[in-house]
C-alpha positions as CSV (number, residue, x, y, z in Angstrom):
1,X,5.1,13.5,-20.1
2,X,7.9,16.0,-18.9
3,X,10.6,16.2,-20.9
4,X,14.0,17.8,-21.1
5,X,14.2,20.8,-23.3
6,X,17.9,22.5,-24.0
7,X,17.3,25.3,-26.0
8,X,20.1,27.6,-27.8
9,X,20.0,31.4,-27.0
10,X,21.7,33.4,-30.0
11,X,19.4,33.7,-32.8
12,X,17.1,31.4,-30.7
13,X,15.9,33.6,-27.9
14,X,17.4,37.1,-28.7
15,X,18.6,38.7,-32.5
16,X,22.5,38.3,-32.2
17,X,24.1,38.1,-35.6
18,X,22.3,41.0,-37.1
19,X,24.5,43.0,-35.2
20,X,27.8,41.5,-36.8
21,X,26.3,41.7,-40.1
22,X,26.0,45.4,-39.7
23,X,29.6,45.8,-37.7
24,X,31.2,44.0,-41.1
25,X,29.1,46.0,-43.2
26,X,31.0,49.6,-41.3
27,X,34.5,47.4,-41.6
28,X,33.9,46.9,-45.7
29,X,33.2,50.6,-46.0
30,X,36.3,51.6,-44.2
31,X,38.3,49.5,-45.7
32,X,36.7,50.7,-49.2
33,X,38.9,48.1,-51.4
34,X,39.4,48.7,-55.0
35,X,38.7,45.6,-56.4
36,X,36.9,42.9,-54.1
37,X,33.4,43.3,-53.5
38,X,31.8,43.3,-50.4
39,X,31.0,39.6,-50.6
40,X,34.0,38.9,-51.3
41,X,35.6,40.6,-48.3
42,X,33.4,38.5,-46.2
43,X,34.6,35.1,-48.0
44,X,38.2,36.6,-46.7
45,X,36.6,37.1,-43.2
46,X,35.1,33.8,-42.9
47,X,38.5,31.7,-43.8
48,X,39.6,33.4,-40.8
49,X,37.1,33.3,-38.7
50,X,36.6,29.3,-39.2
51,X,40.4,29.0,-38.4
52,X,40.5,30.8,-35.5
53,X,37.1,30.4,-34.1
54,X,38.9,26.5,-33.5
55,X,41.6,28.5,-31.4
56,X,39.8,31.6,-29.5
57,X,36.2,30.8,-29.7
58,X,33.5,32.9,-30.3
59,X,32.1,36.9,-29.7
60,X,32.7,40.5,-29.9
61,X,36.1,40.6,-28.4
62,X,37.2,37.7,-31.0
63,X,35.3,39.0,-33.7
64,X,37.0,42.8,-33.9
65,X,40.2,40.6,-33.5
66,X,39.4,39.2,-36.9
67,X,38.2,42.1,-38.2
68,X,41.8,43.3,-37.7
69,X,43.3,40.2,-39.3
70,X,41.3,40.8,-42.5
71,X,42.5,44.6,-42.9
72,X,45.9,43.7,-42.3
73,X,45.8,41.1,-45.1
74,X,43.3,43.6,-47.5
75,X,44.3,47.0,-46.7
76,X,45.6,49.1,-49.4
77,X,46.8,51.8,-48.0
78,X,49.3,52.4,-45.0
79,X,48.2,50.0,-41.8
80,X,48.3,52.6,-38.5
81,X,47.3,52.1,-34.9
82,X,44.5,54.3,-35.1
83,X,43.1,52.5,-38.4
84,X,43.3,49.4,-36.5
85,X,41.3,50.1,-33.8
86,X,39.0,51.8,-35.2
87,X,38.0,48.5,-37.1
88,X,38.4,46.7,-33.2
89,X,35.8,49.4,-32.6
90,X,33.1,48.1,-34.9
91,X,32.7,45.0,-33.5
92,X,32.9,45.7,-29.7
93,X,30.2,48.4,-30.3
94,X,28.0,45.0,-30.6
95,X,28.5,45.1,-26.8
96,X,26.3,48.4,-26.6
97,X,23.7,47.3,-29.0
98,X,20.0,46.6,-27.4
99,X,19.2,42.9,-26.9
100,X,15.9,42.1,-28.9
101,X,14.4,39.5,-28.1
102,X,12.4,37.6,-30.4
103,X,8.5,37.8,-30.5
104,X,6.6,34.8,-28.9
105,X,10.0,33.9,-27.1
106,X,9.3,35.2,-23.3
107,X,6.0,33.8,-23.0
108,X,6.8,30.5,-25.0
109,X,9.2,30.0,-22.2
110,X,7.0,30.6,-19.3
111,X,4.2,28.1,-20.9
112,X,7.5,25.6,-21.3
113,X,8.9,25.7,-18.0
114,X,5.3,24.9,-16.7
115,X,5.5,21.5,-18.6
116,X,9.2,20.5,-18.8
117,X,12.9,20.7,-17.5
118,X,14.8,23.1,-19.2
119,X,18.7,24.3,-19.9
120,X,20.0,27.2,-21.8
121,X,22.8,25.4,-24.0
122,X,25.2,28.1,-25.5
123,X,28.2,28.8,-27.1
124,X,30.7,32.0,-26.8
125,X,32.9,34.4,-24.2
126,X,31.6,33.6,-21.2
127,X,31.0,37.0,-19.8
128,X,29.7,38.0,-23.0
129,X,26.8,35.3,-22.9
130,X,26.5,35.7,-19.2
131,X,26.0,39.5,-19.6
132,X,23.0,38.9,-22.1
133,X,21.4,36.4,-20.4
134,X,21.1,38.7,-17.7
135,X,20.0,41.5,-20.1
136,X,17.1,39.5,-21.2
137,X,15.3,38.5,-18.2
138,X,15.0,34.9,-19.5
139,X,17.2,33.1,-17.2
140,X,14.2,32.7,-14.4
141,X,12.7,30.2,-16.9
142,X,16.1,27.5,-16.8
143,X,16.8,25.5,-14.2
144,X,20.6,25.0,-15.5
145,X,22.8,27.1,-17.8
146,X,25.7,25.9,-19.7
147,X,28.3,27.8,-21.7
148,X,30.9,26.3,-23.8
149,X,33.8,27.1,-26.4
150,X,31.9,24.7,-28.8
151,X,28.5,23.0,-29.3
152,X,29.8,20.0,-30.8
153,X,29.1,15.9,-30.2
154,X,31.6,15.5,-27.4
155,X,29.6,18.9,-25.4
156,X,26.2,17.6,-25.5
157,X,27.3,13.7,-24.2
158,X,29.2,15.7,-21.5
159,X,25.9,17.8,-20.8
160,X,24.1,14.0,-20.7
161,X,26.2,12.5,-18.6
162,X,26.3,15.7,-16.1
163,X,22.7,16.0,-16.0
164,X,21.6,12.3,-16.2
165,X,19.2,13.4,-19.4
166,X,17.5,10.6,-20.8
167,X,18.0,10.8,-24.3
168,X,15.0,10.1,-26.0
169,X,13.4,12.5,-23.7
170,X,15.8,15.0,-24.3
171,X,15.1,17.7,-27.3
172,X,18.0,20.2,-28.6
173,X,16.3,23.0,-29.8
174,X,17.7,25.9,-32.3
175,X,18.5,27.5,-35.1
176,X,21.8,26.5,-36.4
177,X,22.3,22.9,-37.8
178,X,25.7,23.1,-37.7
179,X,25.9,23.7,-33.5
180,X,22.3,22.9,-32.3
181,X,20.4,20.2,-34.8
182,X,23.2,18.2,-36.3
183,X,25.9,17.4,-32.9
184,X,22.7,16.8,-30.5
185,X,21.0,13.9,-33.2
186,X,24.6,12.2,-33.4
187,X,24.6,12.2,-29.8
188,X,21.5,10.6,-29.8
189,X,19.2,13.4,-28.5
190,X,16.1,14.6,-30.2
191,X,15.9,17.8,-31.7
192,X,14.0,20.6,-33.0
193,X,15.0,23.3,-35.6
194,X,13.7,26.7,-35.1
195,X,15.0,28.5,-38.6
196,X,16.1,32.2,-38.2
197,X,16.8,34.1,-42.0
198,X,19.4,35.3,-41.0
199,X,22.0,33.0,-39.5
200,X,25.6,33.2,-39.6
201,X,26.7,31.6,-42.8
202,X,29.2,29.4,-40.5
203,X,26.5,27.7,-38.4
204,X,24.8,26.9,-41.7
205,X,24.3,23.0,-42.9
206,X,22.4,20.8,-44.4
207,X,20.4,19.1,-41.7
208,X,21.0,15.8,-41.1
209,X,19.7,12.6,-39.1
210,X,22.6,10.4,-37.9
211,X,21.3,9.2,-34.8
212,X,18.1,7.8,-33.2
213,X,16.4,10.9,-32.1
214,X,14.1,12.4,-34.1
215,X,14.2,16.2,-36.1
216,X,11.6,18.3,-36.2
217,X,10.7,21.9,-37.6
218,X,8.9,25.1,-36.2
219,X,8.2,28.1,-38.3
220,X,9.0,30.1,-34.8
221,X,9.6,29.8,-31.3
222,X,6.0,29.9,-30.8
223,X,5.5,26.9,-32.5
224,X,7.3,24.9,-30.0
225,X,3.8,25.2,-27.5
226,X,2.3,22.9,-30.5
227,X,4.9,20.0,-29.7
228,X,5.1,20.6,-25.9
């Protein structure tokens, strides 16, 4: 039976946080604090990056501005221009980083598309997500692309209702609960869970099934030619 498939692309499709784990690890060098360990620098990053993420959204551009936020409230030393946007700097380098994308994904697409319907759900800067999909060469496989400030319970009932998805026919399919698994089930979609080690800590939850729809697991994208 053909189904609908909407599948997440950060951490889904291509490697995408990696890169901000290694931008924060250059900002916790530079700022080289006395007392607070890295970890603990990055519990200071995500309180702001949870409240403003709310405000601005999501990517590079919104990241480095965080990245300044935190040195202004951690920096011991003398806060100059040239300090600050150096820190900017190691978060829009992300920009110029190569897009992997992760094995089995390309042709796990092409043997989907044969079978089913399907839309590439994300969340971020438009131009930003834009700019990658077209970087990947995985776009030819959707037949609908959606980008959003947040994947959250209203988004995917809008995404229904826009598309006329049947619901139980309808999978979500990803690697965060928090964005992907968790919204789509309380909207009443299916979904599958597609675990990547190393997922922002902020799009991390305990998976959960509120609606109808049913949850299941892959090891990999691969796997998902074993369920459809």
């Amino acid at each position: 039976m053909r189904q609908h498939l909407i599948i997440d692309a950060d951490d889904t499709l291509w490697e995408n946080n990696v890169y901000f784990e290694l931008a924060f690890d250059e900002f916790a060098d530079f700022l080289n604090h006395s007392t607070l360990r890295p970890p603990e620098v990055r519990a200071v990053l995500d309180q702001i990056e949870l409240a403003n993420s709310k405000i601005n959204g999501y990517g590079s551009l919104n990241f480095g501005n965080n990245l300044q936020q935190c040195y202004r409230r951690l920096a011991e030393r003398t806060i100059r221009p040239e300090d600050l946007a150096q820190v900017k700097g190691f978060a829009l380098r992300i920009l110029e980083q190569p897009l992997e994308i992760i094995d089995g994904v390309a042709e796990t697409l092409e043997y989907l598309a044969s079978r089913h319907d399907l839309t590439l759900f994300t969340k971020g800067h438009p131009e930003e997500q834009k700019m990658k999909i077209d970087r990947s060469g995985l776009g030819i496989w959707f037949g609908h692309t959606a980008i959003v400030k947040e994947k959250d319970v209203a988004s995917y009932r809008k995404l229904v209702e826009e598309r006329a998805l049947q619901p139980d026919l309808t999978w979500m399919i990803g690697n965060s609960p928090k964005s992907d698994v968790n919204p789509a089930l309380e909207a009443g979609l299916n979904a599958v869970f597609v675990p990547h080690a190393r997922t922002w800590v902020l799009e991390r939850q305990e998976l959960r099934a509120p609606g109808p729809g049913h949850l299941l697991m892959v090891e990999n994208f691969a796997g998902l030619r074993n369920l459809f």
